[in-house]
C-alpha positions as semicolon CSV with decimal commas, in nm:
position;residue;x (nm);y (nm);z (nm)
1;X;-1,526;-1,512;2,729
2;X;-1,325;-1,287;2,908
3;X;-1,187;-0,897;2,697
4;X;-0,913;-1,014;2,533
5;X;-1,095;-1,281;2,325
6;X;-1,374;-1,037;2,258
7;X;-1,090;-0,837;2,117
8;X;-0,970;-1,078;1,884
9;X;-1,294;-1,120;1,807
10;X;-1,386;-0,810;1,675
11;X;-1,037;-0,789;1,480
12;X;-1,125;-1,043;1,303
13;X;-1,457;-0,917;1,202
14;X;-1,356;-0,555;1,103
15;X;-1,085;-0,745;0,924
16;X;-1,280;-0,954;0,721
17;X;-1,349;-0,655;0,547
18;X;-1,003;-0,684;0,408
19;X;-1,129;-0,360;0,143
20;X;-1,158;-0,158;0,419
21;X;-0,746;-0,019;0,461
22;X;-0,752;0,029;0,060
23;X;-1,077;0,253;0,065
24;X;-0,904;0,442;0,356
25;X;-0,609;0,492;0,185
26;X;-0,799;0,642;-0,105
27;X;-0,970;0,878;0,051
28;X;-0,689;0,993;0,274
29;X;-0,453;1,058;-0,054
30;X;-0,756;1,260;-0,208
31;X;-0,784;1,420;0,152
32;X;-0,425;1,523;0,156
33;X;-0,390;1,602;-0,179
34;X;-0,661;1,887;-0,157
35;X;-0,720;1,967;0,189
36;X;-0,526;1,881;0,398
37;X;-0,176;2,049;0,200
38;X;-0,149;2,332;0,366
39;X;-0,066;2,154;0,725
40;X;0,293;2,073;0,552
41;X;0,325;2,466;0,398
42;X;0,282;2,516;0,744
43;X;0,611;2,344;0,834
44;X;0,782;2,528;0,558
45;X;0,683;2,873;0,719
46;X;0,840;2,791;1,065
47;X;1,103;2,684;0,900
48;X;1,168;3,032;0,770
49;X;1,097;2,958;0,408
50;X;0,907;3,275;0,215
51;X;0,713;3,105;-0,036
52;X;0,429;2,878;0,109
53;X;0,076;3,027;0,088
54;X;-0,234;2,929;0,310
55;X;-0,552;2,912;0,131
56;X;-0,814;3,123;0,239
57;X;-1,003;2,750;0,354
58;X;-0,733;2,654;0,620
59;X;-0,891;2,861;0,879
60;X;-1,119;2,540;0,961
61;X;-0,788;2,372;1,026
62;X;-0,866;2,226;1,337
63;X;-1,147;2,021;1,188
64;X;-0,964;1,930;0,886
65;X;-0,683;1,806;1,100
66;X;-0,884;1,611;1,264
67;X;-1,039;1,427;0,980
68;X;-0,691;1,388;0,883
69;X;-0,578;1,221;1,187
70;X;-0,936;1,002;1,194
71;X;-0,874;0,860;0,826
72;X;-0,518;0,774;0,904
73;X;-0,636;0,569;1,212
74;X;-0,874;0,397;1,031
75;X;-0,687;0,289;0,778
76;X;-0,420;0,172;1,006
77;X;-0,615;-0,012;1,208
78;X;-0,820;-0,154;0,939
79;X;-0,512;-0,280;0,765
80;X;-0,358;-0,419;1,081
81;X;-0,723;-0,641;1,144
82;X;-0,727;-0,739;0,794
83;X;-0,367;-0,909;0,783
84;X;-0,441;-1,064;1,094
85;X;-0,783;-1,207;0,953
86;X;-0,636;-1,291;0,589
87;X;-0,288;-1,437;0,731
88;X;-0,321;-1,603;1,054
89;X;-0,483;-1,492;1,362
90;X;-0,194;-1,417;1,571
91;X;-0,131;-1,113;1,785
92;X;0,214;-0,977;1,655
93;X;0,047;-0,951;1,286
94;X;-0,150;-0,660;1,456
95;X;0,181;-0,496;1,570
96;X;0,332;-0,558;1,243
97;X;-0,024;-0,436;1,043
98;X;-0,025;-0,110;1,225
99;X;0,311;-0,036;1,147
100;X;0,287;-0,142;0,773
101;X;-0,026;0,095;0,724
102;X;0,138;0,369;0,923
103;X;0,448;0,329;0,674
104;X;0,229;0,338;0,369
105;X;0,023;0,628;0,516
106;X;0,328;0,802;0,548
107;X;0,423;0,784;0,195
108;X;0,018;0,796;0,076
109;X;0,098;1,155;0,216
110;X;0,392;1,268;0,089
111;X;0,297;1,157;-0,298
112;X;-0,019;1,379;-0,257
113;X;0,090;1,697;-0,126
114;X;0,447;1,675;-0,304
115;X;0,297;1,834;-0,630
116;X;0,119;2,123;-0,457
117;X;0,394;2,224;-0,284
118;X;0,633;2,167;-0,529
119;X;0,379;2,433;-0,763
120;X;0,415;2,686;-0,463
121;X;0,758;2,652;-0,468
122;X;0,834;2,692;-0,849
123;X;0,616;2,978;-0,909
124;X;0,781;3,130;-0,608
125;X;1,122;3,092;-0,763
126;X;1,021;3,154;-1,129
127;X;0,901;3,528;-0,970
128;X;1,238;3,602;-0,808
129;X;1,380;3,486;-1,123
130;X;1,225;3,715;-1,352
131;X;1,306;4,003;-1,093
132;X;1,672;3,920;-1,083
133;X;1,690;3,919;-1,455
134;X;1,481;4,239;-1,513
135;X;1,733;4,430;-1,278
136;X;2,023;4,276;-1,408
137;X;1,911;4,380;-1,769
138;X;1,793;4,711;-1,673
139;X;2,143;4,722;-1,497
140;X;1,982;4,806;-1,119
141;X;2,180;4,733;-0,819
142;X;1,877;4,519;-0,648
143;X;2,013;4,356;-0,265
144;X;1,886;4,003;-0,271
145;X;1,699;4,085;0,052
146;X;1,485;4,341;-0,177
147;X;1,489;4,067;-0,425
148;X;1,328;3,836;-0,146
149;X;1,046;4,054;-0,058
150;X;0,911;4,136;-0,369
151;X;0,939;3,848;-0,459
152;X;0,729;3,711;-0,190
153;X;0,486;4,016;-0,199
154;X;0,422;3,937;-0,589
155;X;0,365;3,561;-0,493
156;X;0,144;3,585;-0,213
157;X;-0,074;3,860;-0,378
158;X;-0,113;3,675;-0,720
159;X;-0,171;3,364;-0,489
160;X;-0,450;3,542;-0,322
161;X;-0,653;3,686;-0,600
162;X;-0,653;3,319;-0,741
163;X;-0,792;3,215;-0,399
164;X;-1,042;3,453;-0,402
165;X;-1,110;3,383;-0,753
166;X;-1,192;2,996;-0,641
167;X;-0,924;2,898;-0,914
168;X;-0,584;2,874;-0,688
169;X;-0,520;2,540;-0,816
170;X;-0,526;2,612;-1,176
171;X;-0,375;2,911;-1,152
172;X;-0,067;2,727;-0,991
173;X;-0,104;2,479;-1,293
174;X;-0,090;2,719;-1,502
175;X;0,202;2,906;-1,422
176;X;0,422;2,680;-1,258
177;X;0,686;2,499;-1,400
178;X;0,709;2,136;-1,276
């Protein structure tokens, strides 16, 4: 039996657990959606925006990155064995597999972290909002870049005391708009 038959082989006995890519993908939504977050705030911040906050648990990064990348490996190449086992055993059904899971990954992804950034980024908002109004009622002559700052200074700070508090989520919940 020479290596490549021993590959095919063991495709098709990781993918006749065909339940494998949909356990993956469960656990890698639920991964995203409350770990892993903050990896996408960090795009945000180099792209110059002023509202994302890091929680205080992102400084073990590195290994929650990793775990990251491990589940959405798994569950792409669990999903690209299990179409080739449940379909018919032929080579390009890997190809096509791989890039089907990496698709839905994608998407798995983005549904799970869109709320928690989207909370960041209303309360953000809603903060500069109320400042805006406050000086325009109290008839101050505010610069937006003052506007900006304590905006952000207000939003990171109430962020943090939630964080410390364990109860960032709910707090966001809570006072976000959606």
């Amino acid at each position: 039996m020479d290596y490549f038959e021993f590959f095919l082989d063991m495709v098709g006995r990781v993918g006749s657990l065909w339940w494998m890519p949909l356990l993956f993908w469960l656990v890698y939504f639920f991964w995203c959606r409350f770990l892993d977050y903050p990896a996408d705030l960090e795009k945000h911040i180099r792209g110059g925006k002023a509202w994302p906050y890091l929680p205080k648990f992102w400084k073990k990064k590195k290994l929650i990155r990793l775990a990251s990348l491990l589940l959405f490996w798994l569950g792409g190449l669990s999903c690209a064995c299990s179409l080739y086992y449940l379909l018919y055993e032929h080579f390009i059904l890997l190809i096509v597999g791989l890039a089907l899971s990496i698709f839905l990954e994608i998407k798995i992804r983005s549904f799970a972290i869109k709320d928690t950034v989207r909370l960041q980024q209303d309360r953000y908002f809603q903060i500069y909002t109320q400042l805006a109004s406050q000086a325009v009622s109290r008839g101050d002559e505010v610069s937006d870049s003052e506007l900006l700052s304590k905006a952000q200074w207000l939003h990171q700070n109430d962020l943090r005391l939630a964080d410390k508090q364990g109860r960032l989520m709910p707090f966001l919940k809570g006072e976000a708009k959606l």
